[in-house]
mmCIF file of the N, C-alpha and C atoms, coordinates in Angstrom:
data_MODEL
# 
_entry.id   MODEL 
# 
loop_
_atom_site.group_PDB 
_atom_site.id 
_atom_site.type_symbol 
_atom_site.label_atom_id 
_atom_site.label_alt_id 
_atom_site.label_comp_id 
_atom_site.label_asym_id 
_atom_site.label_entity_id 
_atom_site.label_seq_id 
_atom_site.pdbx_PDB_ins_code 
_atom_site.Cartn_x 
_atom_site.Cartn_y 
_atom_site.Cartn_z 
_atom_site.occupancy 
_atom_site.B_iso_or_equiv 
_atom_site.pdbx_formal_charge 
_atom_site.auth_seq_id 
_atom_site.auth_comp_id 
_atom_site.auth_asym_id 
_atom_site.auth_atom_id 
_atom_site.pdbx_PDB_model_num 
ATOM 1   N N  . UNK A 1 1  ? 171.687 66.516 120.466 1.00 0.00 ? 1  UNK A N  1 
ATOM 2   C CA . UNK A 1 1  ? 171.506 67.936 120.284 1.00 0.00 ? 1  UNK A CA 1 
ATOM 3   C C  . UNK A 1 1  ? 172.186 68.670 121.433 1.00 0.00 ? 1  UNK A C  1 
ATOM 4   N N  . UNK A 1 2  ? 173.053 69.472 121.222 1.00 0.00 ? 2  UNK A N  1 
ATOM 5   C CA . UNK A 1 2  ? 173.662 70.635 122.312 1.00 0.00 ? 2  UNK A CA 1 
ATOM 6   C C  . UNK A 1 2  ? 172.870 71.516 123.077 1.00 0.00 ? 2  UNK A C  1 
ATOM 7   N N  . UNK A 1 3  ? 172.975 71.919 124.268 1.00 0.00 ? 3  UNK A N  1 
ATOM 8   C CA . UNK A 1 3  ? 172.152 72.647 124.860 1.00 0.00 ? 3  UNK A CA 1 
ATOM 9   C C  . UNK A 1 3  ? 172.781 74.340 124.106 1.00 0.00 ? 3  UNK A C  1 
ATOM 10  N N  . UNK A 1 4  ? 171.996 75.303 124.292 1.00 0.00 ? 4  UNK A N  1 
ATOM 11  C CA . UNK A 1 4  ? 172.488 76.627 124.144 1.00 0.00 ? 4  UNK A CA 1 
ATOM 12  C C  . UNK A 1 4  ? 173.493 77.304 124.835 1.00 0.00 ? 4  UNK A C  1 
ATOM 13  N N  . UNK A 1 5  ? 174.090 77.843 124.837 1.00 0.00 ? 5  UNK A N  1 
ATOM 14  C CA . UNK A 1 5  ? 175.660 78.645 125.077 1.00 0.00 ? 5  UNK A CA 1 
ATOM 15  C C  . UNK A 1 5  ? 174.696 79.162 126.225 1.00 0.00 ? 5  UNK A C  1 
ATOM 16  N N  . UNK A 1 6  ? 173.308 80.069 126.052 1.00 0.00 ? 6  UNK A N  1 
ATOM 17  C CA . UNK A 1 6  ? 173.000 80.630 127.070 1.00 0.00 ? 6  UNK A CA 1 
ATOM 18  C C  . UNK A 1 6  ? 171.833 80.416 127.507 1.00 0.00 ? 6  UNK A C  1 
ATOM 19  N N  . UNK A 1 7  ? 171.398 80.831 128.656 1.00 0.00 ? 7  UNK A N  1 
ATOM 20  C CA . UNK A 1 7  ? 169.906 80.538 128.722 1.00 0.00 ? 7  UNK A CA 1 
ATOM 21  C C  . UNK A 1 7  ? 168.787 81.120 127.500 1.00 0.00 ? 7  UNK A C  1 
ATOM 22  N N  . UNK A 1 8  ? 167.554 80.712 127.652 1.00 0.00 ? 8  UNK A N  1 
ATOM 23  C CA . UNK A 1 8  ? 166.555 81.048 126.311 1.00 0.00 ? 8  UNK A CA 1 
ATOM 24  C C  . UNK A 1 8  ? 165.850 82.135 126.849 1.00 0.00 ? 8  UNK A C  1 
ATOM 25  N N  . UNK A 1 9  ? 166.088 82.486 128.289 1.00 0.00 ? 9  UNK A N  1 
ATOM 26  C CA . UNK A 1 9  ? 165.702 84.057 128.525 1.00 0.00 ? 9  UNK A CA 1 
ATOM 27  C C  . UNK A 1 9  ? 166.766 85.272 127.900 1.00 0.00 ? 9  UNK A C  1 
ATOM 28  N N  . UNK A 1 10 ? 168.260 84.696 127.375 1.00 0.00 ? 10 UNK A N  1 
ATOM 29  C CA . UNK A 1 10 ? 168.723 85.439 127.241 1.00 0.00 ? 10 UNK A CA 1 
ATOM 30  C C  . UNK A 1 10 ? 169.605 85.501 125.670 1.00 0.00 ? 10 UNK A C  1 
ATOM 31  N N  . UNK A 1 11 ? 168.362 84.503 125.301 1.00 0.00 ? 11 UNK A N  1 
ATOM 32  C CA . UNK A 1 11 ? 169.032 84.377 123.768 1.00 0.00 ? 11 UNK A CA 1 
ATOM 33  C C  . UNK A 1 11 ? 167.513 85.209 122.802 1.00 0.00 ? 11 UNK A C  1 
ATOM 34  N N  . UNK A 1 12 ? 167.537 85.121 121.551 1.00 0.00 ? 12 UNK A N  1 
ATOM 35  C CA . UNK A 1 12 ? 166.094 85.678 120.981 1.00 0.00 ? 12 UNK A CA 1 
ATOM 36  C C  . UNK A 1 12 ? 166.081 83.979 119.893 1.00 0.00 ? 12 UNK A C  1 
ATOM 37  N N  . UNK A 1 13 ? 164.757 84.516 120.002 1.00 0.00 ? 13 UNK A N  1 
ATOM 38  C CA . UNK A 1 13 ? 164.103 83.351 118.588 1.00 0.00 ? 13 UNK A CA 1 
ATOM 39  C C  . UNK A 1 13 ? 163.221 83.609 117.519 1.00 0.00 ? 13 UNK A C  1 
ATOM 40  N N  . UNK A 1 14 ? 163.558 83.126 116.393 1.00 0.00 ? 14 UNK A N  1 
ATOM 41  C CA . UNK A 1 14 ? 163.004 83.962 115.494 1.00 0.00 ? 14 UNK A CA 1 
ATOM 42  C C  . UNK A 1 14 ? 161.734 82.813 114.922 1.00 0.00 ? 14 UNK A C  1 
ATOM 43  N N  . UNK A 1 15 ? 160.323 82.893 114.662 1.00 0.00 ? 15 UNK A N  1 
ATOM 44  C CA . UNK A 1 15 ? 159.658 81.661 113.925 1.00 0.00 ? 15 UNK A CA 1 
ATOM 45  C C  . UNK A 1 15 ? 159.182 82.431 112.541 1.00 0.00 ? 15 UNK A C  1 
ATOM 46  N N  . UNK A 1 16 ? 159.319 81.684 111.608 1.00 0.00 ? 16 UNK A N  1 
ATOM 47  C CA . UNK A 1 16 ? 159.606 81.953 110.145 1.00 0.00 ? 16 UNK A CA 1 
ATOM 48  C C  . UNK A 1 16 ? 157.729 81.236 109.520 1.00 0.00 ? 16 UNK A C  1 
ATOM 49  N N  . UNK A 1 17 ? 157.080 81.723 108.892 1.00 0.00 ? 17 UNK A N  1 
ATOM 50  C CA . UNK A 1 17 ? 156.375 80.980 108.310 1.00 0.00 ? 17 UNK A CA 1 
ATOM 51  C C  . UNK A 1 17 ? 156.239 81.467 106.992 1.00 0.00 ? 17 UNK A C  1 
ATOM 52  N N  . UNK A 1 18 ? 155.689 80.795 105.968 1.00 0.00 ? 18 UNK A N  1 
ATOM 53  C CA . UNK A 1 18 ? 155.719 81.380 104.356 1.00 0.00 ? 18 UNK A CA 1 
ATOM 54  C C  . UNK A 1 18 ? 153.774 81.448 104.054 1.00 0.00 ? 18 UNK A C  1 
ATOM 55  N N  . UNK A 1 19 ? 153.158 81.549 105.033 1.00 0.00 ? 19 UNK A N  1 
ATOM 56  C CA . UNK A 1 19 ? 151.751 81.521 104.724 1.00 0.00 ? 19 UNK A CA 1 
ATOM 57  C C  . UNK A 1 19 ? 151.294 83.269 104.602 1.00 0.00 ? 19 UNK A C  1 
ATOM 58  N N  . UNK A 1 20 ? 152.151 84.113 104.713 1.00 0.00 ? 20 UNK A N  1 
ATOM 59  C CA . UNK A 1 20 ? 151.644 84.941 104.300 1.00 0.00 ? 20 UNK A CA 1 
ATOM 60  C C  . UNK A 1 20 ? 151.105 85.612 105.365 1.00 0.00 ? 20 UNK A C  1 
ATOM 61  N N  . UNK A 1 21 ? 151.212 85.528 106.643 1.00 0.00 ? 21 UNK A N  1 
ATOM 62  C CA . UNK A 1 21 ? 150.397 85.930 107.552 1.00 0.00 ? 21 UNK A CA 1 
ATOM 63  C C  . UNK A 1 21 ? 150.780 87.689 107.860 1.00 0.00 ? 21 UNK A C  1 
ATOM 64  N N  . UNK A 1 22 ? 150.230 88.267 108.382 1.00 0.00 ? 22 UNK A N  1 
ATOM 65  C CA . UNK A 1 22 ? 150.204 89.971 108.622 1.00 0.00 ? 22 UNK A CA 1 
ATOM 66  C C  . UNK A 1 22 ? 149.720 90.333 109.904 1.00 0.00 ? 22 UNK A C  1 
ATOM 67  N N  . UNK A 1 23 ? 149.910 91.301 110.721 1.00 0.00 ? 23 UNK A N  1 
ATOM 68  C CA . UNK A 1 23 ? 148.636 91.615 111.500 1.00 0.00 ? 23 UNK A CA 1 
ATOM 69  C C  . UNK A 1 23 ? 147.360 92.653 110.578 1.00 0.00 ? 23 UNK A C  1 
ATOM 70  N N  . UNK A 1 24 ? 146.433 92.667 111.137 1.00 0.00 ? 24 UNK A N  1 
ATOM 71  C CA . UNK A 1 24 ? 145.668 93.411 110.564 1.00 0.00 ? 24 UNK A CA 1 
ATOM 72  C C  . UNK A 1 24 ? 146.124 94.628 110.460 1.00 0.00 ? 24 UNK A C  1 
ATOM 73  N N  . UNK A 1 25 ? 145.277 95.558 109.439 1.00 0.00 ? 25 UNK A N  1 
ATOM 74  C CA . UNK A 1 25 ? 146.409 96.833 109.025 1.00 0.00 ? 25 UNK A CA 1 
ATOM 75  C C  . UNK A 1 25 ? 147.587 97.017 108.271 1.00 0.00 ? 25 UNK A C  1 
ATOM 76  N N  . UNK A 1 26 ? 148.453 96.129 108.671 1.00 0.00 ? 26 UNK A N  1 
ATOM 77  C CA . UNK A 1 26 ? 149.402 96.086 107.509 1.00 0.00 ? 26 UNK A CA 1 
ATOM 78  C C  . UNK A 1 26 ? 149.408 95.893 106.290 1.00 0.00 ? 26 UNK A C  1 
ATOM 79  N N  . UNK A 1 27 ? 149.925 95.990 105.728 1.00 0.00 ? 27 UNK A N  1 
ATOM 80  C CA . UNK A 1 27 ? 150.017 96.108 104.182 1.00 0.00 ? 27 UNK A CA 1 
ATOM 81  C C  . UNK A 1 27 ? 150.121 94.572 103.577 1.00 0.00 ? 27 UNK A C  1 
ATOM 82  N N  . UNK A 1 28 ? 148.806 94.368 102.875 1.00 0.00 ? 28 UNK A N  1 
ATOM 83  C CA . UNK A 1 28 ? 148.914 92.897 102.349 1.00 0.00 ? 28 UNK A CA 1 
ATOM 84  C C  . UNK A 1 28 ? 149.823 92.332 101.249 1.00 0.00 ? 28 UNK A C  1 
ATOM 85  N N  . UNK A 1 29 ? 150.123 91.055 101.570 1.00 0.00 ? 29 UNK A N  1 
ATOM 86  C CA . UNK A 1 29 ? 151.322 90.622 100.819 1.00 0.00 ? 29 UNK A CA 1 
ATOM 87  C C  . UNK A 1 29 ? 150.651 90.076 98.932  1.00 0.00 ? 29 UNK A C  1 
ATOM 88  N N  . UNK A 1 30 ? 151.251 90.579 98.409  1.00 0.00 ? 30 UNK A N  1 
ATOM 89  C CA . UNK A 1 30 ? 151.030 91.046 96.603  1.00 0.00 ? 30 UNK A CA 1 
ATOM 90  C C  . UNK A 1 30 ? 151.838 89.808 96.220  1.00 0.00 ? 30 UNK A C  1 
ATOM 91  N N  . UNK A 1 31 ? 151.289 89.209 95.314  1.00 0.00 ? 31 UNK A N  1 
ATOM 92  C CA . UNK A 1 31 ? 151.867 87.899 94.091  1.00 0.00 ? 31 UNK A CA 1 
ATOM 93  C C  . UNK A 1 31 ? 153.396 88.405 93.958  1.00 0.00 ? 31 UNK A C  1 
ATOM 94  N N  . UNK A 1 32 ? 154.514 87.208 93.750  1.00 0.00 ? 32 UNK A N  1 
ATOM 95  C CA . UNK A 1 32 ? 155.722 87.996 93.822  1.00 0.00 ? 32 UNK A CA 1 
ATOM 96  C C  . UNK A 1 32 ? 156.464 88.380 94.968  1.00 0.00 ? 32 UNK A C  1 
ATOM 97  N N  . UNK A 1 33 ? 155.985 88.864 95.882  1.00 0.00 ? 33 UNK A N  1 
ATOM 98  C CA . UNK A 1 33 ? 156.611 90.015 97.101  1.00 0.00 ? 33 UNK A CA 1 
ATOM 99  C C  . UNK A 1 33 ? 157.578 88.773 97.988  1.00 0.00 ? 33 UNK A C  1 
ATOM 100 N N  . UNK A 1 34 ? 158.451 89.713 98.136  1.00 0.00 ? 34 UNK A N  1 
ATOM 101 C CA . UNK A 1 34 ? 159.627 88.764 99.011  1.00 0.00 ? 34 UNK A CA 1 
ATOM 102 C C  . UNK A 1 34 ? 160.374 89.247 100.285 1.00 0.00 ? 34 UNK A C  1 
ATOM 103 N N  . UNK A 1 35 ? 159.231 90.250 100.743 1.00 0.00 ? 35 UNK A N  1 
ATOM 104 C CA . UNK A 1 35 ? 159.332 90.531 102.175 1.00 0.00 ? 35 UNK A CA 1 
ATOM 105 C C  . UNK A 1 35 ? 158.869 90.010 102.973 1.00 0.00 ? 35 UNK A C  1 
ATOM 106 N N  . UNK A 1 36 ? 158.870 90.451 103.930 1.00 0.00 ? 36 UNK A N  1 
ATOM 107 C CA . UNK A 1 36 ? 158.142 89.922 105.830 1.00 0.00 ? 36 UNK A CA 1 
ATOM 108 C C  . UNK A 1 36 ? 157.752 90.531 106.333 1.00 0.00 ? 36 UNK A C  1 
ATOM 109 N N  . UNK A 1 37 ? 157.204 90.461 107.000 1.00 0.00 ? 37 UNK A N  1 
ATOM 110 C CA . UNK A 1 37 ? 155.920 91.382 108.062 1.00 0.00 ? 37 UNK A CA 1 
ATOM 111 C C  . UNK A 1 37 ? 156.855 90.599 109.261 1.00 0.00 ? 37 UNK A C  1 
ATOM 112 N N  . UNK A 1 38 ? 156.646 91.693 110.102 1.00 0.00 ? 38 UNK A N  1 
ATOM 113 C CA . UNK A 1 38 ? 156.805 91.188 111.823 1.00 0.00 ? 38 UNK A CA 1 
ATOM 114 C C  . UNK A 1 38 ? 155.739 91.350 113.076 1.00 0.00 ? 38 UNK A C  1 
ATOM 115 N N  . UNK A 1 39 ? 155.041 89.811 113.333 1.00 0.00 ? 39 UNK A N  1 
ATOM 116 C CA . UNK A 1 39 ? 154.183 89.646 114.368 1.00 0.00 ? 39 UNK A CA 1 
ATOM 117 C C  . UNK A 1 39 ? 154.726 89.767 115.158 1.00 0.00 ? 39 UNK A C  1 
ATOM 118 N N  . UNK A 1 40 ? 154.391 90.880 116.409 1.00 0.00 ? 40 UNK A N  1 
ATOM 119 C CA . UNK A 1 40 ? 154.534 90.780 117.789 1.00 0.00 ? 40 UNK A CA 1 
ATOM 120 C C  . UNK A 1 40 ? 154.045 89.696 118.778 1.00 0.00 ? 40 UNK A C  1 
ATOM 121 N N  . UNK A 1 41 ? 154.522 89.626 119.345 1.00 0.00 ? 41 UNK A N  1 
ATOM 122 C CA . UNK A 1 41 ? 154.280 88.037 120.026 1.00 0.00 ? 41 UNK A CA 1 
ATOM 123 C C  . UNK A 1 41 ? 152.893 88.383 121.121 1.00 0.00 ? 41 UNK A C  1 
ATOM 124 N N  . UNK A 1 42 ? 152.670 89.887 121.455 1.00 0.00 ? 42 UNK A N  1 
ATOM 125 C CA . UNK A 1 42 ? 151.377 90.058 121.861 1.00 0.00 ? 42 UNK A CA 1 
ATOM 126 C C  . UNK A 1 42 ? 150.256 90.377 121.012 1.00 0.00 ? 42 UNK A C  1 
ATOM 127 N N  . UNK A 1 43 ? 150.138 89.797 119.838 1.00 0.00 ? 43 UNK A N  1 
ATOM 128 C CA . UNK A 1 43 ? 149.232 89.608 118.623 1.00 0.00 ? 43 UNK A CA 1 
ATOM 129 C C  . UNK A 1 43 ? 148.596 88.421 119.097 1.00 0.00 ? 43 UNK A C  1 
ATOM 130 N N  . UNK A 1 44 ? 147.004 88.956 119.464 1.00 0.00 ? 44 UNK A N  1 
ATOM 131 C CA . UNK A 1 44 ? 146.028 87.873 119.063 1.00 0.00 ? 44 UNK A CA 1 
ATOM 132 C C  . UNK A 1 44 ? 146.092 87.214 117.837 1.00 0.00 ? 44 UNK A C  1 
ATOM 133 N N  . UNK A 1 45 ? 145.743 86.043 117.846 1.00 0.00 ? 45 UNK A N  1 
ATOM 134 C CA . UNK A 1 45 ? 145.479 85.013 116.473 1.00 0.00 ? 45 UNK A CA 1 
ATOM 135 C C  . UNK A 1 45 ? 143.985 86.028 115.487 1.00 0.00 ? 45 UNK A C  1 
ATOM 136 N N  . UNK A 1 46 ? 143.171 86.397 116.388 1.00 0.00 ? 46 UNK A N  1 
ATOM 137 C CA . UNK A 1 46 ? 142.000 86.883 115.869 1.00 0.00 ? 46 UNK A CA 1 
ATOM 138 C C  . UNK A 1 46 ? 142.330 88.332 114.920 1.00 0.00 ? 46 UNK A C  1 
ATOM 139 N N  . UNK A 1 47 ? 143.662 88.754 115.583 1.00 0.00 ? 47 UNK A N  1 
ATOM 140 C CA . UNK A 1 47 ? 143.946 89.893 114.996 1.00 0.00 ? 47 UNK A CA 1 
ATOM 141 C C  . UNK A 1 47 ? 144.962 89.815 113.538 1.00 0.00 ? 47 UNK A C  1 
ATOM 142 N N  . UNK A 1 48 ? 145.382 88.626 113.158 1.00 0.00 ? 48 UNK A N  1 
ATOM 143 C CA . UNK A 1 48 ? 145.955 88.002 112.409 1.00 0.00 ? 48 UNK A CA 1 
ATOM 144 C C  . UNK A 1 48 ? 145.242 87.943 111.095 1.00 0.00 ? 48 UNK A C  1 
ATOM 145 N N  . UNK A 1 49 ? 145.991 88.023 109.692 1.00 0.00 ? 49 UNK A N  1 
ATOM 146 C CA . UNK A 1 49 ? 145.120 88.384 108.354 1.00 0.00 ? 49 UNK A CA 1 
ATOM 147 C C  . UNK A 1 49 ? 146.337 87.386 107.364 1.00 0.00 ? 49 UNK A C  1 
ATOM 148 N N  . UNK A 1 50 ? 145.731 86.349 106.511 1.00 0.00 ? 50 UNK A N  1 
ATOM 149 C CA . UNK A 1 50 ? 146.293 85.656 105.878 1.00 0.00 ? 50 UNK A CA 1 
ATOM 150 C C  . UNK A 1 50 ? 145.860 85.889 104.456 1.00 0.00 ? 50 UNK A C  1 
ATOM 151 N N  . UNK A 1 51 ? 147.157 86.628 103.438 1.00 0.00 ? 51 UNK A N  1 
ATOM 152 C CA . UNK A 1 51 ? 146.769 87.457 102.478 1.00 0.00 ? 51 UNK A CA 1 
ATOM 153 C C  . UNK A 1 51 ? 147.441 86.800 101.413 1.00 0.00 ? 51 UNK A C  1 
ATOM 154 N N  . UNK A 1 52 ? 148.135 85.602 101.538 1.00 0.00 ? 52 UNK A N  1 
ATOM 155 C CA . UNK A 1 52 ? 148.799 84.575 100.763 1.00 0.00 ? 52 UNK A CA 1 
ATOM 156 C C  . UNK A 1 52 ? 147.854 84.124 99.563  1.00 0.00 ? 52 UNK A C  1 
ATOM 157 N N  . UNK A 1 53 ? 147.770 84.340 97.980  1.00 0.00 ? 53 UNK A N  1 
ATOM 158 C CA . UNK A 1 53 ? 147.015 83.956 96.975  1.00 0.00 ? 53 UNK A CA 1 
ATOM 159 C C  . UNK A 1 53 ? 147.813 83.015 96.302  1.00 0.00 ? 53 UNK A C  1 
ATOM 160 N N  . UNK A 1 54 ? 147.493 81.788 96.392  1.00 0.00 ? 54 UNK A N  1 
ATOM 161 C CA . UNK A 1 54 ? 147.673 80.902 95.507  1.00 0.00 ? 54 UNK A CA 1 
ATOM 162 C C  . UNK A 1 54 ? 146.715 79.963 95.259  1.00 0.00 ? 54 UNK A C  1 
ATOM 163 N N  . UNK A 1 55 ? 146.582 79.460 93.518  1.00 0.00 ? 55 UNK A N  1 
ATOM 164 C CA . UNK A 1 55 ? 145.562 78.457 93.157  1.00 0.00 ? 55 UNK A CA 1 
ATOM 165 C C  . UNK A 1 55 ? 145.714 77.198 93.872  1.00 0.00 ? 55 UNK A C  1 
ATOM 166 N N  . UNK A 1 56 ? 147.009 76.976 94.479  1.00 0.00 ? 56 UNK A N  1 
ATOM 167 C CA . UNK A 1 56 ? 147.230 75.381 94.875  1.00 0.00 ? 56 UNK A CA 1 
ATOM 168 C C  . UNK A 1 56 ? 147.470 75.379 96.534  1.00 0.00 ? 56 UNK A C  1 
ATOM 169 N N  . UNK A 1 57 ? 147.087 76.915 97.165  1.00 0.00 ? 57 UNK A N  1 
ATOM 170 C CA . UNK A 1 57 ? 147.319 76.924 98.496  1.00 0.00 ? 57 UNK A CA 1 
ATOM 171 C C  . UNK A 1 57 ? 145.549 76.814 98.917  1.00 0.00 ? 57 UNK A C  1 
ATOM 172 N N  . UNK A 1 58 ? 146.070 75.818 100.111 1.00 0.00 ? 58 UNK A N  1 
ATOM 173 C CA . UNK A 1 58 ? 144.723 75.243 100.706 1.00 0.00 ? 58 UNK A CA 1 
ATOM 174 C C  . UNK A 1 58 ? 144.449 76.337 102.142 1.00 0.00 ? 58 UNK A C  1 
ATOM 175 N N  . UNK A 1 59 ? 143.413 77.162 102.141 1.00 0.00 ? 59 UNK A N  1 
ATOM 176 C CA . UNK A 1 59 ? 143.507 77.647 103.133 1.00 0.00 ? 59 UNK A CA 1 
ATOM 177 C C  . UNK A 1 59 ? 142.474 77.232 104.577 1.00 0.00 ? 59 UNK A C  1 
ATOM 178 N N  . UNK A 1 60 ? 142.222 75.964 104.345 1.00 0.00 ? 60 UNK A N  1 
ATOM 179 C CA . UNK A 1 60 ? 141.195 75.581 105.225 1.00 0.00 ? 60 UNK A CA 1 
ATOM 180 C C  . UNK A 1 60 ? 141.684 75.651 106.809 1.00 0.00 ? 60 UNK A C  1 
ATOM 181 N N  . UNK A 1 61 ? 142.781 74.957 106.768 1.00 0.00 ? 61 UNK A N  1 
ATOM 182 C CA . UNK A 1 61 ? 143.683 74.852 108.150 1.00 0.00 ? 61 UNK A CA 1 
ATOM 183 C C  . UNK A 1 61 ? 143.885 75.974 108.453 1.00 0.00 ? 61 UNK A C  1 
ATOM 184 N N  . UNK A 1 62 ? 144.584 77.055 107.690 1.00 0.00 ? 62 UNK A N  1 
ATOM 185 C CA . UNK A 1 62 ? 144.764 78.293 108.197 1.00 0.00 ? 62 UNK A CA 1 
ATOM 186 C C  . UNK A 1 62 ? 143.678 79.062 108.621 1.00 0.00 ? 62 UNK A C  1 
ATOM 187 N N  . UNK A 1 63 ? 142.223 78.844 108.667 1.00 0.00 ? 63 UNK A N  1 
ATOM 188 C CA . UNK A 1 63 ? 141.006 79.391 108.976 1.00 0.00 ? 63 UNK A CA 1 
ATOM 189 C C  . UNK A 1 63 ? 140.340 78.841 109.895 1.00 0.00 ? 63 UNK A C  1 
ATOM 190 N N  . UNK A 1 64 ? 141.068 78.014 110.470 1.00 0.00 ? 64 UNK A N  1 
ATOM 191 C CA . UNK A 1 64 ? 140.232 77.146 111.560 1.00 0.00 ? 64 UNK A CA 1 
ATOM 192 C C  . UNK A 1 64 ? 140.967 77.585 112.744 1.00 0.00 ? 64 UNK A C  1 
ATOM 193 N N  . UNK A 1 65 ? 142.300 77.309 112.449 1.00 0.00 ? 65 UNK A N  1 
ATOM 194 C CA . UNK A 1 65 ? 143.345 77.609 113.557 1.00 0.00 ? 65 UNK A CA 1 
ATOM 195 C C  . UNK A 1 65 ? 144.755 78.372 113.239 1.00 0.00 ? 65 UNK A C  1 
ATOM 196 N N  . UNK A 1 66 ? 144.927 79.482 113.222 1.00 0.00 ? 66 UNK A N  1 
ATOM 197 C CA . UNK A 1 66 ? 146.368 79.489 112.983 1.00 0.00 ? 66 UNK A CA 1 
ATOM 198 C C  . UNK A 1 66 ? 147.513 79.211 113.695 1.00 0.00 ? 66 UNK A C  1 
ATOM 199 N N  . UNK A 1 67 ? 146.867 78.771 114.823 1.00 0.00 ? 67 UNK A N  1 
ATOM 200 C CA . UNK A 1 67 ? 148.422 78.383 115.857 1.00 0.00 ? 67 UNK A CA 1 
ATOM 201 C C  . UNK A 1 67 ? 148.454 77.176 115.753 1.00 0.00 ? 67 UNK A C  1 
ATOM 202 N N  . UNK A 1 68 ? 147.813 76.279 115.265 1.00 0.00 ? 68 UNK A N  1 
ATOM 203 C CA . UNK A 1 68 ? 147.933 74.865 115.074 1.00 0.00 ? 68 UNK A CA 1 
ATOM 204 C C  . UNK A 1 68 ? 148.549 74.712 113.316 1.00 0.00 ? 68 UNK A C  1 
ATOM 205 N N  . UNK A 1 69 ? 147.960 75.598 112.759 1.00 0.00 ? 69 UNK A N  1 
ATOM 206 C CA . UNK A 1 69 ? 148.251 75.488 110.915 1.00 0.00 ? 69 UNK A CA 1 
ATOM 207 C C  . UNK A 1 69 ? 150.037 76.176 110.737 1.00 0.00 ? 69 UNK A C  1 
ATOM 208 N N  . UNK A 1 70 ? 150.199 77.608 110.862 1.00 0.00 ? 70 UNK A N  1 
ATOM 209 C CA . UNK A 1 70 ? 151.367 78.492 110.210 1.00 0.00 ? 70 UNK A CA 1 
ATOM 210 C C  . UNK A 1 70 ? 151.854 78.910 111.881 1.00 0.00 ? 70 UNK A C  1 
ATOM 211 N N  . UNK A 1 71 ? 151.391 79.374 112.976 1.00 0.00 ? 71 UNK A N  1 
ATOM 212 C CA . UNK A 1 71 ? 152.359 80.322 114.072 1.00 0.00 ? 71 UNK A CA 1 
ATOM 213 C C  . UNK A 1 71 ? 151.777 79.679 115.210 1.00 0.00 ? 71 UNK A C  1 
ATOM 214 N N  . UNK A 1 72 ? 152.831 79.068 116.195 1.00 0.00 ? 72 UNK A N  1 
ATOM 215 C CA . UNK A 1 72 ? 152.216 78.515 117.180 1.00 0.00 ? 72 UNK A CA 1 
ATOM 216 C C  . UNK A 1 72 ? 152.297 79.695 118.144 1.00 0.00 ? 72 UNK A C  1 
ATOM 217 N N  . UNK A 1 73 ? 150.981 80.337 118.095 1.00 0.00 ? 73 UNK A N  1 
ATOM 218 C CA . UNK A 1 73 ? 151.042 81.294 119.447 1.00 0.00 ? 73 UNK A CA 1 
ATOM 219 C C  . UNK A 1 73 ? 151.488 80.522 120.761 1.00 0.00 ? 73 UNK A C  1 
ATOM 220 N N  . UNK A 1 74 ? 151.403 80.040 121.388 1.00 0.00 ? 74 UNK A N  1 
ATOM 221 C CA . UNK A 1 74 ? 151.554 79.332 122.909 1.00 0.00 ? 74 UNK A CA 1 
ATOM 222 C C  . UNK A 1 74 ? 153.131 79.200 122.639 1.00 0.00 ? 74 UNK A C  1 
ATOM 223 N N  . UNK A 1 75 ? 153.707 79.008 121.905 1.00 0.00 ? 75 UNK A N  1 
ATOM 224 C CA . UNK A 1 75 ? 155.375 78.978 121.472 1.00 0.00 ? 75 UNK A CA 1 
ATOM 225 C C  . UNK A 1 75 ? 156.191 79.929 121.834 1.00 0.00 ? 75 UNK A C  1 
ATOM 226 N N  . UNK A 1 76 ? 155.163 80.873 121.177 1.00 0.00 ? 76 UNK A N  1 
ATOM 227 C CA . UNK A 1 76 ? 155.840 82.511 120.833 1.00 0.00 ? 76 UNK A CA 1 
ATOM 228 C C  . UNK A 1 76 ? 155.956 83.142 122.474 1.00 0.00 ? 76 UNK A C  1 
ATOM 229 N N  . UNK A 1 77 ? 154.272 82.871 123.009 1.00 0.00 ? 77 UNK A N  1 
ATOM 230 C CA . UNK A 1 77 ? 154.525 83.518 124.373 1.00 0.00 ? 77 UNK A CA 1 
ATOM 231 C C  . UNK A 1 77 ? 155.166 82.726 125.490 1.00 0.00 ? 77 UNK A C  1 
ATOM 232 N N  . UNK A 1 78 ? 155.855 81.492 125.229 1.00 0.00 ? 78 UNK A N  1 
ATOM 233 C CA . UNK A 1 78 ? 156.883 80.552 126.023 1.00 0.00 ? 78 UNK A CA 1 
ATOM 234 C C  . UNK A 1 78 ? 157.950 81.728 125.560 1.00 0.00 ? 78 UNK A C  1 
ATOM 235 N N  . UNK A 1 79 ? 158.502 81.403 124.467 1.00 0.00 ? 79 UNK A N  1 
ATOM 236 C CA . UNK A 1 79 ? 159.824 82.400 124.422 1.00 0.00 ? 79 UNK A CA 1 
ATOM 237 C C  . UNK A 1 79 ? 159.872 83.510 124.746 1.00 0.00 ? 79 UNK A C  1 
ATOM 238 N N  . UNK A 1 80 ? 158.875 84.391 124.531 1.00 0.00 ? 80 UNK A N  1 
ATOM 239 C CA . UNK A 1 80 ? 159.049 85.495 125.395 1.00 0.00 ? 80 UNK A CA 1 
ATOM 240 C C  . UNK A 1 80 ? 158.923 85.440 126.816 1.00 0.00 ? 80 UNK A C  1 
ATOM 241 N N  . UNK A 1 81 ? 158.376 84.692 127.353 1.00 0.00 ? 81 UNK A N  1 
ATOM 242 C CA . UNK A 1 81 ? 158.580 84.323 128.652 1.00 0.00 ? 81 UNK A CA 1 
ATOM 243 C C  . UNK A 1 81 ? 159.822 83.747 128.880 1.00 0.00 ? 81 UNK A C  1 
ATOM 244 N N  . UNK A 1 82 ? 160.817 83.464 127.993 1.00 0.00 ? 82 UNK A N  1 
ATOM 245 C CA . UNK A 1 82 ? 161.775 82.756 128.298 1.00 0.00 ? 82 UNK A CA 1 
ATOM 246 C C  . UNK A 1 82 ? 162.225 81.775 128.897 1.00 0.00 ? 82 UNK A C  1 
ATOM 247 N N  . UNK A 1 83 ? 161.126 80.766 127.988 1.00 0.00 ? 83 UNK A N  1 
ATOM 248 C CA . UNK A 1 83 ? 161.275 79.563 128.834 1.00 0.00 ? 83 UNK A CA 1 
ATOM 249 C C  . UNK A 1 83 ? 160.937 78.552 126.969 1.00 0.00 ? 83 UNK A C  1 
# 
């Protein structure tokens, strides 16, 4: 694997998940919908709302932990720390 052209303080990173996640307040994601919401990386997990409906989606993991299940918070605030 190649290292980056630049340092990771001075590049951005984007983490992608399909669970549907929101912060609270925002506008919940509807059957169909093929947009994105954007978590700020100073978003508590507690403040976090998982609005994803499906018959065959298991939401147990996502209710226990979401930085272990769909968004690794501790990730998010490495990269913004830039490291």
């Amino acid at each position: 694997m190649d290292r980056p052209a630049a340092p990771l303080a001075e590049g951005r990173l984007a983490l992608v998940t399909t669970a549907g996640l929101h912060v609270r307040g925002d506008r919940p994601f509807v059957a169909g919908e093929t947009r994105y919401r954007v978590v700020p990386t100073t978003v508590e997990a507690t403040d976090l709302v998982q609005s994803h409906t499906s018959l065959g989606f298991d939401r147990t993991a996502i209710r226990q932990d979401h930085a272990a299940a769909v968004l690794p918070a501790r990730r998010r605030r490495s990269a913004a720390a830039g490291r």
